[in-house]
N, C-alpha and C positions, 0 to 999 in steps of 0.2 A: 719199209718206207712206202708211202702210197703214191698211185701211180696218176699225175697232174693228167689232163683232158688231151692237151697236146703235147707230141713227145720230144720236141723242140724244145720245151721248158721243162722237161722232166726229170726228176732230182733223185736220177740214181740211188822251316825255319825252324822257338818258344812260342806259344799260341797264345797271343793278348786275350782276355775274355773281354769281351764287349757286352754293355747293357743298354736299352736305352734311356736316354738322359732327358734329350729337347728337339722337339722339332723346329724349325723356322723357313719361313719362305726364302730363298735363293731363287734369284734369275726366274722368280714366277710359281717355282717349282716344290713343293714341301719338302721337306728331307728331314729325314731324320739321322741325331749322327752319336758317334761312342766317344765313351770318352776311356781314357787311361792313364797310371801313373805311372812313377819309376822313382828308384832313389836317384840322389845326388853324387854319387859315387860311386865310379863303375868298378866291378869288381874283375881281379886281372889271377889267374894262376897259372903260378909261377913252378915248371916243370925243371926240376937239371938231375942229371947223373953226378953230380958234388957239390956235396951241402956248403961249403964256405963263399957260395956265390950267392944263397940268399941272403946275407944280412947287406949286401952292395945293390941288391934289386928292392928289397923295402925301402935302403937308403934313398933310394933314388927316385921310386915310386909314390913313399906313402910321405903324406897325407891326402895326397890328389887323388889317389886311388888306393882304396883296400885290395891287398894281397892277400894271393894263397898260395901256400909252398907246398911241393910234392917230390919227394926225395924216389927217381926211379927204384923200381921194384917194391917199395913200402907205399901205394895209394889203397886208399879205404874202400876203393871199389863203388864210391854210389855217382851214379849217372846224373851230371850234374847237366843244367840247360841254361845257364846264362852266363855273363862275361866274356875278357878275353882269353884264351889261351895265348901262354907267353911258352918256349921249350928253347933250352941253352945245353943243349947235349952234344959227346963224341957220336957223330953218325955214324963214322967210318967202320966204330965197330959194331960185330952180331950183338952182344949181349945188349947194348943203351938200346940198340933200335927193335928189341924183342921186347925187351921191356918198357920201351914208349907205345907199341902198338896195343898191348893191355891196356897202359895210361888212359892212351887215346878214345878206348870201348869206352871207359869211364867216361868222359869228356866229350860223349860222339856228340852230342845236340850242340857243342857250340859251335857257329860258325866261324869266327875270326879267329885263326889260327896264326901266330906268328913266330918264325922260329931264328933265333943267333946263329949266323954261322961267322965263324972266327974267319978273315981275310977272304970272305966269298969262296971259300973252295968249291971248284965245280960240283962233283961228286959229291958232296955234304949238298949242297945245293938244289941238287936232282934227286937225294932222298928228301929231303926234307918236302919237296912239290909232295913227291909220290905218297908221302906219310901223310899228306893232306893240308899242308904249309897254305894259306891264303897270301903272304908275304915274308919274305927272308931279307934281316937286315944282317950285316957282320961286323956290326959292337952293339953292346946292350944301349949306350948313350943314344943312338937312332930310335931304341924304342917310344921315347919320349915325345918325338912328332906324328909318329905311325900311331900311337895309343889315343892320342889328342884328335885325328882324322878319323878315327874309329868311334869315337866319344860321339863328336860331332853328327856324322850319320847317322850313329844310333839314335841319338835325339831327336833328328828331324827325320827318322822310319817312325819312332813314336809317335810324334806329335803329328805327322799326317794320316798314321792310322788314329788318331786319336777324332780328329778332325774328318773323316772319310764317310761318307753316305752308309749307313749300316748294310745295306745289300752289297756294295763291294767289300767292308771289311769281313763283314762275315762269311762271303764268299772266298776271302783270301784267309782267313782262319782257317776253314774247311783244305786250303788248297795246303798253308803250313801244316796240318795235323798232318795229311794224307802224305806230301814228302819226307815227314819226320820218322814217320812209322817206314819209311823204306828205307832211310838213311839208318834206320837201328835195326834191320834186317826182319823185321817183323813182317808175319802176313798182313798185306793190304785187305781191308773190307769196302762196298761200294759206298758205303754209308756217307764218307767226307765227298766222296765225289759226288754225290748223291745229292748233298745238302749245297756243297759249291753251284753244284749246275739250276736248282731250284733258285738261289735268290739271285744268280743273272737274270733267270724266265721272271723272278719276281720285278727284278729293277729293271729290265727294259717294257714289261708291262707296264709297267707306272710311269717312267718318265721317258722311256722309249732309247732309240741306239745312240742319238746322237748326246746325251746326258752320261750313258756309260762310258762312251768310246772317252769323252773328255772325263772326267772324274776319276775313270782308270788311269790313268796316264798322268794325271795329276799327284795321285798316291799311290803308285806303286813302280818301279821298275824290274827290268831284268826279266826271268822267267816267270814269275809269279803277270805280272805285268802283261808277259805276252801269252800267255792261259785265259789269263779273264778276259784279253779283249779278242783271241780267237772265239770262246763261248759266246761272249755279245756278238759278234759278228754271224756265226752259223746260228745261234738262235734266232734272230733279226731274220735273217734269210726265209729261215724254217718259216716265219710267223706272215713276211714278204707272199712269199708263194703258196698261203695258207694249208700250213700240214695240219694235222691232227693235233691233239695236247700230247696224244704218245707220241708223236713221229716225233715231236721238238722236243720232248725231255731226250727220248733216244737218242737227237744226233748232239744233244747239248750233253749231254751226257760224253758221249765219243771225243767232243773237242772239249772237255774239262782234262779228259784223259792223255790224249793227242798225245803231253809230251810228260808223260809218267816216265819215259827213260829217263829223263837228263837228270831223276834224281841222282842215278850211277856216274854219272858224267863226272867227272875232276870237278872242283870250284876254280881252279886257274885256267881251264878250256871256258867252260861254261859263262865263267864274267870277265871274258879276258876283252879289254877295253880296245880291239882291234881288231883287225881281221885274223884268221884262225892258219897255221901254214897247213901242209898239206898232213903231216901226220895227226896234227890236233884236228883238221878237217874232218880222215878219217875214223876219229875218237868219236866222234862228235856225232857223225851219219851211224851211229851202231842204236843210236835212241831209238829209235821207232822196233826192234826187234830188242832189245834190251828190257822197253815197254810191255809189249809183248807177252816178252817169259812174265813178267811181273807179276802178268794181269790171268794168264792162263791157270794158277789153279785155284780163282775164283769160282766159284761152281756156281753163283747167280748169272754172270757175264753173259752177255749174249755174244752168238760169234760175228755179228755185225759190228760192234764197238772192237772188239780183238781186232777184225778187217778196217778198223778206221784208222787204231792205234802203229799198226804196223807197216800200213800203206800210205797215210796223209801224204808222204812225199812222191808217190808214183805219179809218171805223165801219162797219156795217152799214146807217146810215140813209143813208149819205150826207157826211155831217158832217165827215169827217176831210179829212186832207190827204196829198199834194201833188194829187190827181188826181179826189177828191170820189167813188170808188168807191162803191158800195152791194153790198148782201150777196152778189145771185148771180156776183159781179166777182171777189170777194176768195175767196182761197184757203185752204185747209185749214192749212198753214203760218203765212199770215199772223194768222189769230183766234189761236193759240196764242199765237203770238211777242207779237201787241198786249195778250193779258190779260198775258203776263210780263213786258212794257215796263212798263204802269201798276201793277204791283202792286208792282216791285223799286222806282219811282219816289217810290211813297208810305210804302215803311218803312225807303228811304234816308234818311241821314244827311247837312243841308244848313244851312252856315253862319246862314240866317234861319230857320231850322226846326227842333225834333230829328226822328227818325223815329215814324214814325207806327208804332202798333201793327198786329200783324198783326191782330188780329181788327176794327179799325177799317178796316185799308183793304181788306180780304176783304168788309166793309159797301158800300163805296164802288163795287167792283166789281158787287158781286150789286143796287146802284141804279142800274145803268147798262143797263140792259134796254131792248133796240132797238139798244143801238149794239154790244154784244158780245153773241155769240152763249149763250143763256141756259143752254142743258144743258152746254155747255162749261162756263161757271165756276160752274157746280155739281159738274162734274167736278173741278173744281178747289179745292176744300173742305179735300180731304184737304192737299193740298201748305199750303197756304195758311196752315191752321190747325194742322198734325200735323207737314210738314216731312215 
């Protein structure tokens, strides 16, 4: 990173394919945006350990939704990446849950998982999370409203990725490819992150921070959501306190990366619609070294992005985590990347929350004296406040 004049400001999912379609003027501004389709029929498979339960789950299902059945231990083995998963099996024993875990490799790219468990038993209950359950209902008839809520969201993820300024959708393409390939245990390449972190630099060049920060936020939630508007946010910075074209890909680069753990993360920590207890807390704080191993036997990496990825959450006192660093530890990179983690954090947009104003949590920040470096996020007033 290069070193500013004075040292008081010195700065240490299925992948939609998008084309473009039309531009039009918005709020002044051109944009250009993708479009995309989908049938009208969501497709739902239908997993059990005994076959006389599928012809009660078509009953009950089809015509609203196309069915696919899967008789444990007989699945065709292909890696399928859309629909729901539905699974009606004995958890309690080795063999169903040896042979869902294969099912599962098959079925890794869907995310909606739902699984029956008969009278909520605990135990059936707590495999079924750890099997990677997104929600467990205990009769099949519940599926019907749970299927219908899944529908619903799926349409309006489409139809706002559909509708989304091409540099965010395409940067959130880049960000599905890139979690996808970790979720199916594949080696990562920089190449998604790569391409993610260029059309943030592309789309805050063009319409600048305060056109991202809102158009993020608009179409996307959850992690994907709080990725892109960390990158908007440390690029903005980077561009604020004019670094180089390399310093800003490098540190846009780092905050595209920031939270490559939380692919490993559970889906019921990771989108749990509340605060986290302290076991899930602890799950949770393992991201940033989790990242880390991820990124480590990339052999292009530089070890300043590794130091972004596994420190974003260190303070200066001490305080933070994985590794309890204190200031003369932590690097020039990483004070950036941590004031644009906490700041994207607090005026994202989160199911028990809305977002917090910028000038509240630009507050929040400038109260944190000792643990981030002080002339830095006073350097950062302007972004914060002005965009």
């Amino acid at each position: 990173m290069q070193e500013l004049a004075v040292r008081e400001v010195c700065v240490p999912f299925h992948v939609i394919a998008c084309k473009r379609s039309l531009a039009i003027v918005l709020l002044g501004r051109k944009k250009t945006f993708a479009t995309v389709s989908w049938s009208a029929q969501m497709l739902v498979h239908f997993v059990t350990d005994a076959p006389n339960k599928v012809p009660a789950i078509r009953a009950m299902l089809e015509p609203q939704h196309a069915v696919e059945s899967y008789l444990l231990g007989a699945t065709g083995g292909q890696a399928l990446s859309n629909g729901v998963l539905v699974v009606d099996a004995d958890l309690r024993k080795p063999l169903p849950v040896e042979q869902l875990k294969a099912t599962l490799r098959d079925l890794r790219r869907i995310s909606e998982k739902l699984f029956v468990v008969q009278d909520h038993l605990r135990d059936m209950v707590a495999q079924a999370f750890a099997l990677g359950a997104t929600a467990v209902v205990s009769r099949p008839r519940e599926l019907i409203p749970k299927l219908a809520q899944v529908e619903i969201a799926q349409k309006a993820r489409k139809a706002d990725f559909a509708s989304a300024p091409l540099e965010v959708a395409n940067s959130a393409a880049s960000f599905s490819s890139l979690f996808s390939a970790i979720g199916k245990g594949k080696l990562i390449t920089l190449s998604d992150a790569e391409n993610a972190t260029l059309e943030v630099i592309n789309g805050i060049k063009q319409n600048g921070l305060n056109a991202w920060l809102d158009d993020v936020r608009r179409y996307h939630e959850g992690t994907f959501q709080h990725c892109l508007l960390v990158t908007g946010v440390a690029v903005a910075f980077a561009m604020n306190i004019k670094f180089s074209d390399a310093d800003i890909k490098r540190l846009g680069l780092a905050a595209t990366l920031h939270d490559v753990g939380k692919a490993r993360i559970p889906l019921a920590i990771l989108d749990k619609p509340g605060r986290l207890d302290q076991v899930e807390l602890e799950i949770m704080n393992r991201h940033p070294v989790i990242g880390y191993e991820l990124l480590q036997p990339i052999a292009e990496i530089g070890p300043e992005i590794l130091d972004g990825v596994r420190h974003h959450h260190e303070y200066l006192d001490g305080s933070g985590y994985p590794d309890g660093l204190t200031a003369p530890e932590i690097s020039d990179l990483v004070r950036l990347l941590t004031i644009s983690d906490i700041f994207a954090a607090l005026i994202e947009w989160r199911p028990y929350r809305p977002s917090m104003s910028r000038q509240d949590a630009y507050k929040i920040l400038c109260d944190m004296d000792g643990k981030l470096e002080k002339p830095l996020v006073k350097a950062f007033q302007n972004v914060a406040l002005r965009g």
